[in-house]
C-alpha positions in Angstrom: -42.4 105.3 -22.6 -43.1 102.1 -21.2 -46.8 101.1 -20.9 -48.2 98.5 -18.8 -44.7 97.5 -17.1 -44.7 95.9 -14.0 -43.1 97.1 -10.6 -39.6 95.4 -11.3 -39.5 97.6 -14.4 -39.5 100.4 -12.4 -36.4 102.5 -11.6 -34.6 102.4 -8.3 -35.2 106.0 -7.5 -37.5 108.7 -8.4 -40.5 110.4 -8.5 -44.0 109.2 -9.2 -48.2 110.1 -9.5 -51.3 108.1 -8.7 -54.0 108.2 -11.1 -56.6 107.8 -8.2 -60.7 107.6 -8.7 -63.0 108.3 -6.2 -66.3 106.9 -7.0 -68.8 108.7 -4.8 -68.4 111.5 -2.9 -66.5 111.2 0.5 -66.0 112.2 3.9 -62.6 111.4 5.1 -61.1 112.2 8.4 -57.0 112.7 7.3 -55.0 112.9 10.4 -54.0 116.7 11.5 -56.3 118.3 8.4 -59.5 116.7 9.8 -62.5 116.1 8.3 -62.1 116.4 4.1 -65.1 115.7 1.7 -64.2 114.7 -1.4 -65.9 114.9 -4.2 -66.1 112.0 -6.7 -64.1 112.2 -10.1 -59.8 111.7 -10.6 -57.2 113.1 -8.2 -53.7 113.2 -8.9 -51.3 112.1 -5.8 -47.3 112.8 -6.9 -44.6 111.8 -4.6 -40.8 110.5 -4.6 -39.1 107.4 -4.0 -36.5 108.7 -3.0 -35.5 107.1 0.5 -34.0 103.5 1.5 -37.1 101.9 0.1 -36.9 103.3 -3.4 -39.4 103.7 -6.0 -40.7 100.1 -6.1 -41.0 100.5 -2.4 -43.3 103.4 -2.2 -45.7 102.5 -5.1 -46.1 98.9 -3.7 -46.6 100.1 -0.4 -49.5 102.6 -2.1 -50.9 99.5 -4.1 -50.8 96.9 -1.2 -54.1 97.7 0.3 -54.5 97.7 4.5 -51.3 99.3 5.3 -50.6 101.3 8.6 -51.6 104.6 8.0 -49.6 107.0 8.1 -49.2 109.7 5.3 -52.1 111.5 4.5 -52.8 109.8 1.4 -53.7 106.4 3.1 -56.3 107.8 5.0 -57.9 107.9 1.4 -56.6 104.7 0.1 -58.0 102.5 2.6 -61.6 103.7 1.8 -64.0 101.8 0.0 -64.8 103.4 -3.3 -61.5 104.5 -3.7 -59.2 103.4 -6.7 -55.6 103.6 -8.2 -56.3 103.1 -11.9 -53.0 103.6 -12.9 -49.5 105.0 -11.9 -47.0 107.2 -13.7 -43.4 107.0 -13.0 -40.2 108.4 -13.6 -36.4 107.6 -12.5 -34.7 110.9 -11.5 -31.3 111.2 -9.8 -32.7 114.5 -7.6 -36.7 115.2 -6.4 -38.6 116.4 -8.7 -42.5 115.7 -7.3 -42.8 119.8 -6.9 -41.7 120.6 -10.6 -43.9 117.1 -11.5 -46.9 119.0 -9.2 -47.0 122.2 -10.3 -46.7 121.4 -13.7 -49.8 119.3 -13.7 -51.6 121.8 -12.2 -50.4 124.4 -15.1 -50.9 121.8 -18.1 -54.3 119.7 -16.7 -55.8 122.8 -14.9 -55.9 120.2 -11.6 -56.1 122.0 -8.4 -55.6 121.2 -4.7 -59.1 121.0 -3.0 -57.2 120.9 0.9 -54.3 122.6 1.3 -51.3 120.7 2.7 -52.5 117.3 2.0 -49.5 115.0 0.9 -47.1 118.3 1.0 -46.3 118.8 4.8 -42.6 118.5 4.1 -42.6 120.6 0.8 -40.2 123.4 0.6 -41.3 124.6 -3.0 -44.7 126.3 -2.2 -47.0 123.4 -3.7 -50.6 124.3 -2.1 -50.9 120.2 -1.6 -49.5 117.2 -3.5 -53.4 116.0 -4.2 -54.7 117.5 -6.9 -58.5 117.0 -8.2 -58.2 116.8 -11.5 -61.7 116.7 -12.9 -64.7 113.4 -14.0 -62.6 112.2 -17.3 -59.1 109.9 -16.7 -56.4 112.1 -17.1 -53.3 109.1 -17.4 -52.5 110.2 -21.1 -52.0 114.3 -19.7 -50.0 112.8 -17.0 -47.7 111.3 -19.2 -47.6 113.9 -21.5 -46.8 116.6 -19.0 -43.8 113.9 -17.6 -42.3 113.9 -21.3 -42.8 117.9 -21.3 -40.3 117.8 -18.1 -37.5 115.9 -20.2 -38.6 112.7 -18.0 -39.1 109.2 -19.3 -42.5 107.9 -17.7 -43.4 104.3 -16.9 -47.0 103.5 -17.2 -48.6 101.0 -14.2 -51.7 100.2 -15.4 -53.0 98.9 -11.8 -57.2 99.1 -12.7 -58.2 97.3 -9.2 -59.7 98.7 -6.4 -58.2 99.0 -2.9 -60.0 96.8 -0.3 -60.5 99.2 2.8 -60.3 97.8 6.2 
């Protein structure tokens, strides 16, 4: 594993999870699932870079702050008191945020507080592709459970806060 590697590290493709902290609990209004509230503590986000922008592409675009918004997860992004602390990340060949998702859930006991938030084009069953995953940082359990899936996990260490609009 690669700790504290930098974005051009990353691999061109694959799949990836935030390591997001919400500070104090949260009313959010996310798009077509309405109003959410959020409680505060660490939430797990996984996705793929997968498309013409790659990787890179997709975690810079999470870490760049005001951004349009557009998936569901940047309604949450842009919110004050919201934070990436770190970023976990994997090259893969095929998708694999759904095997990446579900195992997390299995290995950290993290759960999906709103169903269908970050999974709308899911074809795997995944409840939601935001998980809560409890008040202590989970990073190390994230990377243990991408080792567990034969992947080989870069570590972001991104520990800044993103500025809301």
């Amino acid at each position: 594993m690669r700790t504290g590697a930098g974005l051009k590290e990353l691999p061109d493709r694959g799949v990836y999870t935030l390591v997001i902290y919400i500070e104090n609990p949260l009313e959010v209004k996310v798009g077509s699932l309405d109003t959410l509230d959020f409680r505060a503590g660490f939430y797990l986000y996984t996705g793929s870079g997968m498309g013409s922008s790659g990787l890179k592409g997709r975690i810079k675009r999470h870490l760049g702050g005001r951004k349009h918004v557009f998936w569901h997860i940047d309604y949450l992004l842009e919110k004050p008191g919201v934070s990436i602390k770190s970023v976990v990340a994997s090259g893969s060949r095929v998708r694999m945020e759904c095997e990446v998702n579900k195992a997390l859930m299995a290995s950290l006991r993290a759960y999906a507080p709103f169903r269908g938030f970050g999974s709308s084009d899911c074809r795997s069953g995944c409840p939601a592709h935001l998980l809560f995953a409890g008040e202590e940082d989970p990073t190390d359990r994230v990377v243990a459970v991408y080792l567990s899936l034969g992947l080989k996990p870069v570590l972001l260490e991104v520990e800044r806060e993103l500025e809301g609009p």
